[in-house]
Each structure stands twice: as structure tokens, then as C-alpha cells.
C-alpha positions as CSV (number, residue, x, y, z in Angstrom):
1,X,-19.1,0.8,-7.1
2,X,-20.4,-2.8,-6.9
3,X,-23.7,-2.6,-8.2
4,X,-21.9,-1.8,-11.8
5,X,-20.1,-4.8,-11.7
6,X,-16.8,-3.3,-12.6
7,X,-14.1,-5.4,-14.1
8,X,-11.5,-3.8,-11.5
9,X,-12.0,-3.1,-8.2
10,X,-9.3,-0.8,-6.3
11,X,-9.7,-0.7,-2.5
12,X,-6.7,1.9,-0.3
13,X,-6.6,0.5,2.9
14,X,-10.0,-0.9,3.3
15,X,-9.3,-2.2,6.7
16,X,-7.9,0.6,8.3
17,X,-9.1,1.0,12.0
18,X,-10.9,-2.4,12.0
19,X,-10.4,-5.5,14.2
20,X,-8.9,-8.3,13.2
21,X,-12.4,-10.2,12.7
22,X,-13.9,-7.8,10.8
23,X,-10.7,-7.5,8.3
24,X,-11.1,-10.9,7.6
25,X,-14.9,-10.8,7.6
26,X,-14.7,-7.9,5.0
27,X,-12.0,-9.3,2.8
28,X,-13.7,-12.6,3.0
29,X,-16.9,-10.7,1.2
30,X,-14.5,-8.8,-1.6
31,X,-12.6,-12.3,-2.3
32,X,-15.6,-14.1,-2.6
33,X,-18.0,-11.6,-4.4
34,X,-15.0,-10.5,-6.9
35,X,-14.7,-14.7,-7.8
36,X,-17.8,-14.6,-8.3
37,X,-17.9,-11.8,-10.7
38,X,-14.7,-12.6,-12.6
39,X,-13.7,-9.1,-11.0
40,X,-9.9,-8.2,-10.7
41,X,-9.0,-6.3,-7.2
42,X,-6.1,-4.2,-6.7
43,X,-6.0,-4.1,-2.7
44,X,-3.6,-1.2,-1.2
45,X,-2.1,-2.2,2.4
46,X,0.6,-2.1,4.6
47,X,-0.1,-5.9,6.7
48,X,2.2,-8.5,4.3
49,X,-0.1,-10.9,6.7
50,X,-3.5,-9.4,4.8
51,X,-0.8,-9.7,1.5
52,X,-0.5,-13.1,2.2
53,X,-3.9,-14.4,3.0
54,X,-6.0,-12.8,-0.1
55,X,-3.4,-11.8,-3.1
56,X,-2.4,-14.3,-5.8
57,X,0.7,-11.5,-7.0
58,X,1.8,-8.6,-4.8
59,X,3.7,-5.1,-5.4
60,X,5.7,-3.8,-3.1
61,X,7.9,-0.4,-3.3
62,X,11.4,0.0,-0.7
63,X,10.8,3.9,-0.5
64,X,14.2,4.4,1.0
65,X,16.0,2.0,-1.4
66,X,13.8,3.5,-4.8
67,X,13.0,-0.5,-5.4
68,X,10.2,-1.8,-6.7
69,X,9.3,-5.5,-6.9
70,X,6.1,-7.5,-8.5
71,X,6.1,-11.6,-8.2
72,X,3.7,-14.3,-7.0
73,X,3.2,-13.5,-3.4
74,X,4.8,-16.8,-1.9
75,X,7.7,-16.2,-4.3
76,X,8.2,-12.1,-2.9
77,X,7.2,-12.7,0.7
78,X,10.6,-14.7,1.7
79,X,13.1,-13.6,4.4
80,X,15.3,-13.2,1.8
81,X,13.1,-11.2,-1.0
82,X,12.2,-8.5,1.6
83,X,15.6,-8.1,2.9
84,X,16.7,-6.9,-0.2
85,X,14.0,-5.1,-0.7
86,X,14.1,-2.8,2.4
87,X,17.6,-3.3,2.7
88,X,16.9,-4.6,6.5
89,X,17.7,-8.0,8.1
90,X,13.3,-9.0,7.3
91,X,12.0,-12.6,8.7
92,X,9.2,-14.2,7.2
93,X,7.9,-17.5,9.4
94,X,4.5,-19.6,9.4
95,X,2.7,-19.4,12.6
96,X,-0.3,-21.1,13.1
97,X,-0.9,-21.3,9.4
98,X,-0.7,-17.6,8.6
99,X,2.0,-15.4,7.3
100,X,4.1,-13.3,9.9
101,X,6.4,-10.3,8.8
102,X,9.0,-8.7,10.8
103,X,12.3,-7.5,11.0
104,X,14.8,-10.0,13.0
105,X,15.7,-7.9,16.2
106,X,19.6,-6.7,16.0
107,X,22.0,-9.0,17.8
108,X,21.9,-9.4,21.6
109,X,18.0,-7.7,21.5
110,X,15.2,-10.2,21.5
């Protein structure tokens, strides 16, 4: 798929099964290589952490709530954004300069 230097490159959970290190070692490569191409990436996953790291705009569907939302990634990837969107009580916090996602644990369970 690379050697044709597409314009769009779509990848569906390219990091499924890996380590850590070697999702960032292998998204690292696309992000770099598709600069250096001019080459668009669409980049299927389910970690809002990857999300955060590597996308400039992100989709994301609420499968029970039939939403759909589409925004700059630091603008969708709030506490309060993701609520909405999955209709759960979502946190969103900076540690140790990345992006962690998580629903807030009900009252009186930590």
C-alpha cells in the first residue's frame, strides 16, 4: 500500500496486540512517513490515549446513544464532550504529559 504513495492511508486497528513501545514505535513511522508524503491517514482505534497523541481531528460514534461527533481532538476529548457522548459520567486528565480516558468510578467506589 505504501510503495504507491497513496493520498489516503486507512489503517483498522493497526496496533492491536502490540506493546505499548511498539504502538508508539509503529505510529511514530505512519506519522512521520505520511508528513513526509503529504499523505492523509484515517486511523481506526478504540485507545482515546493513541487518539490523542497522533490525530489532529477525531470521530467518535456513542453506539448506545446513536451519536456521532467530529471536532479537533483537544476540542472532543473533554470530560465533558464524552459524557454526552456516551451518556456516562467520562473523565479526561493529563498525566505525565499524555491523555488519559476513563469513566469516573460511581460514588463511594474508587
Amino acid at each position: 500500500a505504501l510503495v504507491r504513495r497513496p493520498e489516503l492511508l486507512v489503517l483498522d486497528e493497526p496496533t492491536a496486540g502490540m506493546d505499548i513501545p511498539s504502538e508508539r514505535d509503529l505510529l511514530d513511522l505512519v506519522a512521520s512517513w505520511a508528513r513526509s508524503r503529504g499523505t492523509a491517514v484515517v486511523l481506526v482505534t478504540h485507545q482515546l490515549a493513541l487518539a490523542a497523541v497522533y490525530a489532529e481531528r477525531i470521530a467518535l460514534i456513542g453506539k448506545d446513544t446513536g451519536t456521532f461527533a467530529v471536532d479537533a481532538t483537544a476540542a472532543l476529548l473533554t470530560s465533558g464532550r464524552l459524557s454526552a457522548l456516551y451518556s456516562r459520567d467520562m473523565e479526561v486528565a493529563r498525566v505525565g504529559g499524555l491523555t488519559v480516558v476513563r469513566p469516573r468510578p460511581a460514588e463511594g467506589r474508587a
